[in-house]
N, C-alpha and C positions, 0 to 999 in steps of 0.2 A: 537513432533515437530522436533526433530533430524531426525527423517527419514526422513521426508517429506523437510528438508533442505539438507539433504546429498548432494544431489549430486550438489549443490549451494557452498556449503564448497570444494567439491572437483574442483572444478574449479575456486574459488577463491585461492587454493593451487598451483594448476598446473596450468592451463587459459586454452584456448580453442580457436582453430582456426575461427577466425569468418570472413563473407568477408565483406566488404563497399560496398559504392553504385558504385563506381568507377569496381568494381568487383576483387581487390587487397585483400590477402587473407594476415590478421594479426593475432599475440596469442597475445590473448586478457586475462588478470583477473580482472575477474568483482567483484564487493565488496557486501556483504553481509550486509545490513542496516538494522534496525530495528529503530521506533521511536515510542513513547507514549507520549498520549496528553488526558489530562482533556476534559469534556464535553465544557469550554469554550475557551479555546487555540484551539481545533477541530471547533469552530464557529468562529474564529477571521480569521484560515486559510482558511478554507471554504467561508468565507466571505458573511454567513449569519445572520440574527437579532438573537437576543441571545434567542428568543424563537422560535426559530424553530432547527430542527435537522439536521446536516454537511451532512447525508449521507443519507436519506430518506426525502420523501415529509410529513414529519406532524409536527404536531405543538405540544411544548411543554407539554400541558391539556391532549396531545396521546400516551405519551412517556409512556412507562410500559406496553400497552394494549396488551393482548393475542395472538391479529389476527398483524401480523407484515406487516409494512408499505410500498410503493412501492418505490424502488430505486430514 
């Protein structure tokens, strides 16, 4: 996970010139988040019924299954 963040870290250290819509060119540091949420805090923000799943189309009775579900 460090690598694949590196270079997120490194511009959250130094920032990085970015333009706006305006076409104005600013150094920008962007922030590095991470969050973790339970299967039902992920359905409260999601803002599905507590048996179906936040981030695929199935229903709770499908969760666990082999063949994985469609976005």
């Amino acid at each position: 996970m460090d690598e694949v963040v590196a270079p997120l870290k490194h511009v959250a250290l130094h920032g990085v010139a970015l333009m706006d819509a305006m076409g104005s060119i600013h150094h920008c540091y962007t922030l590095l988040i991470s969050y973790i949420a339970d299967l039902p805090e992920q359905q409260l923000i999601a803002g599905v019924a507590m048996s179906t799943s936040p981030v695929t189309i199935t229903e709770r009775s499908k969760f666990g299954d082999a063949k994985p579900a469609k976005p």
